[in-house]
MIDOSE-1310 file (N, C-alpha, C; in nm, 2 decimals, decimal comma, always signed):
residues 188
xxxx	+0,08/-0,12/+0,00/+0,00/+0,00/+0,00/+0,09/+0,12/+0,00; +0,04/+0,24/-0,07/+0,09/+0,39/-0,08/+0,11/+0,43/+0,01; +0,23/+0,49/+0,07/+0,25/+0,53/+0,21/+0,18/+0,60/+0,25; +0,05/+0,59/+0,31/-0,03/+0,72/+0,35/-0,08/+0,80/+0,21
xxxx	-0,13/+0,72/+0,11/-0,16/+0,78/+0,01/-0,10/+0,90/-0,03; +0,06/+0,88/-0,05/+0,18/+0,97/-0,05/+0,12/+1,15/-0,01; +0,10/+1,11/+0,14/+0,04/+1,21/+0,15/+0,16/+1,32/+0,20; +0,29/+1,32/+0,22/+0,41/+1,41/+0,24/+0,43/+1,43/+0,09
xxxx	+0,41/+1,47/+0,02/+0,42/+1,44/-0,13/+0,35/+1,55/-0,15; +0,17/+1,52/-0,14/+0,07/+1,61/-0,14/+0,15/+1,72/-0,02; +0,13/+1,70/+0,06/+0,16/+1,81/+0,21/+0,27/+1,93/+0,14; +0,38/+1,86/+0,06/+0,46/+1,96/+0,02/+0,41/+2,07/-0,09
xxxx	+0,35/+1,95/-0,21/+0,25/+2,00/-0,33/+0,21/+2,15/-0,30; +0,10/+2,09/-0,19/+0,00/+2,18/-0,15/+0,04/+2,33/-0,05; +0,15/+2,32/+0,03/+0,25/+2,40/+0,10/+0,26/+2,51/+0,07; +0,35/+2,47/-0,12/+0,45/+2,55/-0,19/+0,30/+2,66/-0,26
xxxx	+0,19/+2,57/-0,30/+0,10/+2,67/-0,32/+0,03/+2,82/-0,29; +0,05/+2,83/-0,19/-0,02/+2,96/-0,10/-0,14/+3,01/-0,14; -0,20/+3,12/-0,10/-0,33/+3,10/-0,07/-0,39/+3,17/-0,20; -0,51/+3,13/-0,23/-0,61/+3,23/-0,36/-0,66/+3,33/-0,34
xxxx	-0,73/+3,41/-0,40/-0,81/+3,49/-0,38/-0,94/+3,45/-0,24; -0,98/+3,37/-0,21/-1,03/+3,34/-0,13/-0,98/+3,24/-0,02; -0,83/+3,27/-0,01/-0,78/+3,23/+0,10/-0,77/+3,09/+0,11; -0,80/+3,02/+0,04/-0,80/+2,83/+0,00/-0,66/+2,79/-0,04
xxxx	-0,60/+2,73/+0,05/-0,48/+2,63/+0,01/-0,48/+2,48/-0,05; -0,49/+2,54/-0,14/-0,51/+2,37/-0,27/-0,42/+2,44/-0,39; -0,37/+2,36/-0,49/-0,29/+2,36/-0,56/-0,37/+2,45/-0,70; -0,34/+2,52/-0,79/-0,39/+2,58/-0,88/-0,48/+2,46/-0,96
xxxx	-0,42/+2,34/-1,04/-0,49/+2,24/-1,06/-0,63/+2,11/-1,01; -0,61/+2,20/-0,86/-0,74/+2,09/-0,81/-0,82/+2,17/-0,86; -0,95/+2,05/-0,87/-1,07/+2,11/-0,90/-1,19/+2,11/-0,78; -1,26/+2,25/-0,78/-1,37/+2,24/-0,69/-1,49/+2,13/-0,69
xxxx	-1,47/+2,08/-0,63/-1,63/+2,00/-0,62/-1,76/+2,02/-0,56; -1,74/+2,14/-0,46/-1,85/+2,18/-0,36/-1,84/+2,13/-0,25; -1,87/+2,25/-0,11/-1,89/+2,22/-0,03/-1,71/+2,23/+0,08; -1,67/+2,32/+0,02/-1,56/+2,38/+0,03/-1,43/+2,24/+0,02
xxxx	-1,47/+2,12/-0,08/-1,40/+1,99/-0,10/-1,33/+2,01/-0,25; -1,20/+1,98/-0,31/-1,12/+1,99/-0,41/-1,07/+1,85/-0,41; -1,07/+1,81/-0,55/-1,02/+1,70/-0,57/-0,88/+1,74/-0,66; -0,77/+1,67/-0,59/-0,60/+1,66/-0,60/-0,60/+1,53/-0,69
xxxx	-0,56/+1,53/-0,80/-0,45/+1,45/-0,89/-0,35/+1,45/-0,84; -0,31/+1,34/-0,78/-0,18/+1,32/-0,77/-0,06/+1,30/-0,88; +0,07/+1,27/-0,86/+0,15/+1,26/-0,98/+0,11/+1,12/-1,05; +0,09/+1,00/-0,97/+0,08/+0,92/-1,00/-0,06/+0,90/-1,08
xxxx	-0,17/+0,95/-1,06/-0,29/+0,96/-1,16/-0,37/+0,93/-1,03; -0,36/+0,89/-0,93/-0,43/+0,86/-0,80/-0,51/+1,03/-0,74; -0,62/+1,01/-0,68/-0,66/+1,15/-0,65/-0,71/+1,10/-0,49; -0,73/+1,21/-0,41/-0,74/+1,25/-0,34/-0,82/+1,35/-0,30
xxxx	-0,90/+1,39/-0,20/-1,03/+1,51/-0,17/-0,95/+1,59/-0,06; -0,98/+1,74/-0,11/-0,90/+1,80/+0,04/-1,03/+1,90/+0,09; -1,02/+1,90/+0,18/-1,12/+2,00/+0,30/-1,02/+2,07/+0,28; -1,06/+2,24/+0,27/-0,99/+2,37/+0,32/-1,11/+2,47/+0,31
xxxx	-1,18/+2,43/+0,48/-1,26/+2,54/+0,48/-1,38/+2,50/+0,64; -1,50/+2,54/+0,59/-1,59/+2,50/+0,70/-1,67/+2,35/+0,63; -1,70/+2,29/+0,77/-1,77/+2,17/+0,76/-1,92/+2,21/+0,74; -1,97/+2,19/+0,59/-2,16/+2,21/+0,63/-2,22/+2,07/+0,54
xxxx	-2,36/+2,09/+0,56/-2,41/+2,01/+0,55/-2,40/+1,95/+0,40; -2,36/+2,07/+0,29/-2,31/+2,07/+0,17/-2,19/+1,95/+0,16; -2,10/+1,99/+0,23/-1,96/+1,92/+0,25/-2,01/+1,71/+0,26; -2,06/+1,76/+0,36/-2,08/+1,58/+0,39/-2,14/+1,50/+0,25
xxxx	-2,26/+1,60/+0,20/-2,34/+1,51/+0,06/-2,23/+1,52/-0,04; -2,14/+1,57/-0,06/-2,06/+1,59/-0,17/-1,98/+1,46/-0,14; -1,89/+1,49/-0,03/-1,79/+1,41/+0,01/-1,85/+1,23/-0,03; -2,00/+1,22/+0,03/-2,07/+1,10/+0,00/-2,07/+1,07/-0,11
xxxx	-2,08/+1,14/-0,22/-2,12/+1,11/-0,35/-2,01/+1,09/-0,44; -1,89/+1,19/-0,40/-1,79/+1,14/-0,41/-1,72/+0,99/-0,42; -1,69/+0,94/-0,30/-1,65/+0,84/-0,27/-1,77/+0,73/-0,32; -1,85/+0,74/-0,35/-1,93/+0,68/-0,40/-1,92/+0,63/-0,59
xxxx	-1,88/+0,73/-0,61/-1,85/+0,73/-0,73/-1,68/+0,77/-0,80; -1,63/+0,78/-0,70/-1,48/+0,83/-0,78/-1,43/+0,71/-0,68; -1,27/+0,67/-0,71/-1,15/+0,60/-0,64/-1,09/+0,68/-0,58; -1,10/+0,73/-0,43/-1,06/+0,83/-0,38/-0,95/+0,75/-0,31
xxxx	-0,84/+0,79/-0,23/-0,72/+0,75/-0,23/-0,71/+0,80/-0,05; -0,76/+0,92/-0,05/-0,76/+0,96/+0,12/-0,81/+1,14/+0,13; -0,83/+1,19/+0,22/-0,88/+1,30/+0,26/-0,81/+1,38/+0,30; -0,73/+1,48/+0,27/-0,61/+1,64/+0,29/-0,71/+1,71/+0,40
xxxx	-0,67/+1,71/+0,46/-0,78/+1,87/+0,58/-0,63/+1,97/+0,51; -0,69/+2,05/+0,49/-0,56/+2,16/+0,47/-0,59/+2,26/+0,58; -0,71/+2,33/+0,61/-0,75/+2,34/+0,73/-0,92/+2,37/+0,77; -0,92/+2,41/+0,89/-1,11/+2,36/+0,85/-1,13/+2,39/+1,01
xxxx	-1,19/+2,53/+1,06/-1,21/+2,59/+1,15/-1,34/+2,48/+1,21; -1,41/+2,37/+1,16/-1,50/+2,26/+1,23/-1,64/+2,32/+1,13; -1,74/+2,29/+1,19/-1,88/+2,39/+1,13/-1,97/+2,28/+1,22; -2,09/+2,20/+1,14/-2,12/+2,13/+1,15/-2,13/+1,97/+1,23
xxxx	-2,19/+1,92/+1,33/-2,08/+1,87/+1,42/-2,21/+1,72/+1,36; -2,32/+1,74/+1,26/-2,37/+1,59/+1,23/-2,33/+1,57/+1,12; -2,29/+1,68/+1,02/-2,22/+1,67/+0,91/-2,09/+1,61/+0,91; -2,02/+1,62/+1,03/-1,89/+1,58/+1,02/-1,87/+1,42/+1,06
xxxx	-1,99/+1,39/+1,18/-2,03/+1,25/+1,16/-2,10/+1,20/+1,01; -2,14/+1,23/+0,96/-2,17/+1,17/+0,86/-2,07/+1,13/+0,77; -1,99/+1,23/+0,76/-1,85/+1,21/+0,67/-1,74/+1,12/+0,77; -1,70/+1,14/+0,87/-1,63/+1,06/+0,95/-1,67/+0,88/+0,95
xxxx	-1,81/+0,86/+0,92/-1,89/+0,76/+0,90/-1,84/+0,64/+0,80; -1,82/+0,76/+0,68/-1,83/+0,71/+0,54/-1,67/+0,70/+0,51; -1,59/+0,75/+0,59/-1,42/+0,74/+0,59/-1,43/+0,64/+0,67; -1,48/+0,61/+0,76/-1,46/+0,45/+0,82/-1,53/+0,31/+0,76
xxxx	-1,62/+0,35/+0,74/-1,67/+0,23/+0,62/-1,64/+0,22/+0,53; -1,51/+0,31/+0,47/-1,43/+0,27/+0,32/-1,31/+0,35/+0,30; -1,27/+0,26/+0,48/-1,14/+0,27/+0,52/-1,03/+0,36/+0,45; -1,12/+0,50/+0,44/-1,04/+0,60/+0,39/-0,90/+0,67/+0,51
xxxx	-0,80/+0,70/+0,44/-0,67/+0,75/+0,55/-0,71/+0,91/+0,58; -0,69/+0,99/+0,63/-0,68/+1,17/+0,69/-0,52/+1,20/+0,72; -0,55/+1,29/+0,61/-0,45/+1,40/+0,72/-0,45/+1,52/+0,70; -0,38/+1,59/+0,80/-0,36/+1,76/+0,83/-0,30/+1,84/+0,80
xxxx	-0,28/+1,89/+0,77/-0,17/+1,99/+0,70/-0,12/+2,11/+0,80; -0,24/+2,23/+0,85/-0,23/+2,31/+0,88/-0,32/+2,27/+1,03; -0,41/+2,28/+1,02/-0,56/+2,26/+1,13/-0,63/+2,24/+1,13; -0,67/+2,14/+1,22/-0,82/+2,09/+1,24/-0,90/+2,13/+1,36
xxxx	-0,98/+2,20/+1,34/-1,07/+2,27/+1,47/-1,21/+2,22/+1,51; -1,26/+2,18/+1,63/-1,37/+2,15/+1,61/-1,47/+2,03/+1,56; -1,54/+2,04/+1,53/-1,57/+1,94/+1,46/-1,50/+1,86/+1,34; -1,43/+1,97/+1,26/-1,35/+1,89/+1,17/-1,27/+1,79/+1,25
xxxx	-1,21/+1,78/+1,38/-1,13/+1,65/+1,45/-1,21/+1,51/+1,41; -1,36/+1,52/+1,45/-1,44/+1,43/+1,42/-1,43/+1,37/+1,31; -1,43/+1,44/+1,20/-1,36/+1,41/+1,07/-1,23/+1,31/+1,03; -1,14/+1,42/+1,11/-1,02/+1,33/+1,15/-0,95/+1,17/+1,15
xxxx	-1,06/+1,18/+1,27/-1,06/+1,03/+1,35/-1,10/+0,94/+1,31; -1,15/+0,97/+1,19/-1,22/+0,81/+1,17/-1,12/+0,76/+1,08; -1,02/+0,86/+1,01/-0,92/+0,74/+0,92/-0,86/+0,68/+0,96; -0,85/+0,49/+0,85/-0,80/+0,45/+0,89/-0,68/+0,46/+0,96
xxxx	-0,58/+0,54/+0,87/-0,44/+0,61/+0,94/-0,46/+0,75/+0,92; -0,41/+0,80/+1,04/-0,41/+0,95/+1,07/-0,29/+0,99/+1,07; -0,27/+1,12/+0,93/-0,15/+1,15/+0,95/-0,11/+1,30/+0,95; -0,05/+1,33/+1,08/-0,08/+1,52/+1,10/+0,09/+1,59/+1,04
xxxx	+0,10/+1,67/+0,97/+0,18/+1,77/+0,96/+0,25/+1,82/+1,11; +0,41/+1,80/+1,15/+0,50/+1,82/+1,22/+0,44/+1,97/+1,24; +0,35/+2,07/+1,23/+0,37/+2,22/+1,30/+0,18/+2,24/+1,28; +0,15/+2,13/+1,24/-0,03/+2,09/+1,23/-0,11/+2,13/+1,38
xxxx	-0,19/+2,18/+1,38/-0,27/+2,13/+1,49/-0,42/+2,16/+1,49; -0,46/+2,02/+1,64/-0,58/+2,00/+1,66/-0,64/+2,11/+1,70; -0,78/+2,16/+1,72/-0,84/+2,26/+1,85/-0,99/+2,21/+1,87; -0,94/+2,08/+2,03/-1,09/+2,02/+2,07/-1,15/+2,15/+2,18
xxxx	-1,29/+2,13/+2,19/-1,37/+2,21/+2,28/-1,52/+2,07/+2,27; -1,60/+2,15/+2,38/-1,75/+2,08/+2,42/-1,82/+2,17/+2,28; -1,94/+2,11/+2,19/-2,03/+2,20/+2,14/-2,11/+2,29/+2,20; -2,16/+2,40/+2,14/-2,20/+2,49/+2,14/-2,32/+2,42/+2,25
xxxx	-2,38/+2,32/+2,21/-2,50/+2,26/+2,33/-2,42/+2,15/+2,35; -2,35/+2,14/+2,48/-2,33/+2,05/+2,56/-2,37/+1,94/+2,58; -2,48/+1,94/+2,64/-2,59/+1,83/+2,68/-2,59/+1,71/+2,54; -2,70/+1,81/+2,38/-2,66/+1,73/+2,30/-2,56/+1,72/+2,20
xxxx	-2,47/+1,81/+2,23/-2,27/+1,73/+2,17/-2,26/+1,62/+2,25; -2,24/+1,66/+2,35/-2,20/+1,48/+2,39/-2,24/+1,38/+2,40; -2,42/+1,35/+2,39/-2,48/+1,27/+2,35/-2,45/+1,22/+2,20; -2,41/+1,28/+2,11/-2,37/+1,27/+1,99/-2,23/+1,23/+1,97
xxxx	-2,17/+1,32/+1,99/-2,02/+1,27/+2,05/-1,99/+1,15/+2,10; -2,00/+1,08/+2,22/-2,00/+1,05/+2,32/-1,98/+0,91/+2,24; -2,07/+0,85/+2,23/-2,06/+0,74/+2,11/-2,02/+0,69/+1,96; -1,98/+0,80/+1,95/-1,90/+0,86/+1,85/-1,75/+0,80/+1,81
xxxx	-1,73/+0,86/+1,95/-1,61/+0,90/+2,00/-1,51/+0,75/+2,04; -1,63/+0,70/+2,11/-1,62/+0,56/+2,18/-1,60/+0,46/+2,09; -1,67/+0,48/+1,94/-1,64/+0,37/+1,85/-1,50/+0,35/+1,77; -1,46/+0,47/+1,82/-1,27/+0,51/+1,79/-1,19/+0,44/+1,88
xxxx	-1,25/+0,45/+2,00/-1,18/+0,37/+2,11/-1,10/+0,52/+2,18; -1,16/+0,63/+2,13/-1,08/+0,77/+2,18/-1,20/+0,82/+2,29; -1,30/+0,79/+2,38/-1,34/+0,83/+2,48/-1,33/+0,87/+2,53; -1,21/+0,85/+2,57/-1,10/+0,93/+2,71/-1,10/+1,12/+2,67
xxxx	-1,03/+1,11/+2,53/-0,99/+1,23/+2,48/-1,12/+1,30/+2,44; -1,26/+1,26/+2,41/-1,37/+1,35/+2,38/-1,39/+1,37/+2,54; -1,41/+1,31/+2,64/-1,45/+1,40/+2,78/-1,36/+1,43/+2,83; -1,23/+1,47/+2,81/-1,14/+1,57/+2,78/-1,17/+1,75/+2,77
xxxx	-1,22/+1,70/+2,62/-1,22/+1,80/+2,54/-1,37/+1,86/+2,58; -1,46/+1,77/+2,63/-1,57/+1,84/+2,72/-1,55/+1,93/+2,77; -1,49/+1,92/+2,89/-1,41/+1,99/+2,99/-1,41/+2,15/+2,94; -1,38/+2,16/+2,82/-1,29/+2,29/+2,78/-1,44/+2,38/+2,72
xxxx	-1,48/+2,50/+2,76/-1,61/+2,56/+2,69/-1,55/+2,57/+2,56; -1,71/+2,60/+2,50/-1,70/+2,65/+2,42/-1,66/+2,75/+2,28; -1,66/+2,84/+2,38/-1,62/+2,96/+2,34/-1,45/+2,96/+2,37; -1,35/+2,83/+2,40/-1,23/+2,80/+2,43/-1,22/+2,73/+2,36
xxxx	-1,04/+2,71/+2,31/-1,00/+2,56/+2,24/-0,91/+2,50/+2,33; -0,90/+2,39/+2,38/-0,78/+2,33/+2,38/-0,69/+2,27/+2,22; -0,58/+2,33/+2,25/-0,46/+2,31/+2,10/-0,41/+2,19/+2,15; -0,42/+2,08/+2,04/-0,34/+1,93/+2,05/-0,23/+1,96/+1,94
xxxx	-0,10/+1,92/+2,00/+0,03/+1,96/+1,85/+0,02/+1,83/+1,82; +0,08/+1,82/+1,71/+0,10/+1,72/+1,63/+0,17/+1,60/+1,73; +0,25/+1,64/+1,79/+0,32/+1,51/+1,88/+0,27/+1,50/+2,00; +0,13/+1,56/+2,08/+0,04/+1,51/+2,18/-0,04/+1,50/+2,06
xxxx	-0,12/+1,44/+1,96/-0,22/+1,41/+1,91/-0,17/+1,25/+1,84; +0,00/+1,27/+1,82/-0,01/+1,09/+1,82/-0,01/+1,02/+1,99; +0,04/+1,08/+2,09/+0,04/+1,04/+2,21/-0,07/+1,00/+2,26; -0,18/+1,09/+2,21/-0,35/+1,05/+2,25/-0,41/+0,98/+2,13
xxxx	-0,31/+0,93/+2,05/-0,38/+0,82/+1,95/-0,46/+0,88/+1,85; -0,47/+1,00/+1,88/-0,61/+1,09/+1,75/-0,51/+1,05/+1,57; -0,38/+1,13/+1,60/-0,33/+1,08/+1,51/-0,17/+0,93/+1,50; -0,21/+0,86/+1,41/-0,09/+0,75/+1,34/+0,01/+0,80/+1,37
xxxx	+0,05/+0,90/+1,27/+0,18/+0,93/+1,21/+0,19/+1,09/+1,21; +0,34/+1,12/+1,25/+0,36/+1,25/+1,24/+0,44/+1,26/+1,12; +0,42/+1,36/+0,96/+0,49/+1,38/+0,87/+0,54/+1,48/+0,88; +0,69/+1,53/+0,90/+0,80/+1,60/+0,86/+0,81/+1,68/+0,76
């Protein structure tokens, strides 16, 4: 198998890029698909879907239809301030039922972590980072969460990340986020 669907490869790709007119870090060649998702041709002719943006309810049906219909290779977060916290289950869903890989480039905030976790291998960028917090409603984030979370076998770290309001992040670096198992691999 492709090392992490040569995702240090992509990570550089994407790096040397810098940002558009609307602030999106993806390569001049990807193409939009909707839902703030771009699909990456790799060198090898293999593709890949990158998040760089918010999670909405858009994002998840795309991402679905996507993978549904293309040979997707694995998932780029380039970064993604969270949005959406059933959207992001729904897509975290469908990356574990077709054992899709993640990784991070810059940051994952919020719900986008949710996202995160469900790939098979998780692989975060050496200066990457997480930002967990409780949802905006408590009561039902964690109800939602909670079991979520637990099917990762990462329970510990979502009532954790309870703990912290709201309107707060707790920052996971790249080297506490393999330590708490969220992510595999740290890429250099």
């Amino acid at each position: 198998m492709r090392k992490l669907f040569l995702a240090t490869a992509l990570m550089l790709g994407l790096a040397a890029c810098g940002t558009s007119q609307n602030g999106i870090l993806v390569s001049p060649e990807a193409e939009s698909v909707g839902g703030n998702l771009f699909i990456e041709t790799l060198e090898d002719g293999g593709q890949v879907l990158v998040l760089d943006g918010e999670i909405t309810p858009e994002t998840s049906f795309t991402f679905q239809v996507l993978i549904e219909n293309a040979e997707i290779e694995g998932l780029i977060i380039a970064q993604s301030p969270g949005g959406n916290l059933l959207a992001a289950h729904q897509i975290g869903r469908a990356i574990q039922a077709n054992k899709i890989n993640t990784a991070v480039l810059v940051s994952c905030r919020s719900a986008c972590v949710d996202v995160f976790i469900a790939g098979r291998e998780r692989a975060i960028s050496t200066d990457a980072e997480l930002g967990l917090h409780s949802a905006s409603d408590r009561e039902f984030g964690l109800s939602v969460d909670r079991p979520y979370w637990d099917s990762f076998g990462l329970g510990a770290v979502n009532e954790a990340a309870y703990t912290v309001p709201f309107g707060a992040i707790w920052i996971v670096t790249a080297e506490r986020a393999k330590e708490l198992r969220l992510a595999t691999e740290i890429l250099s």
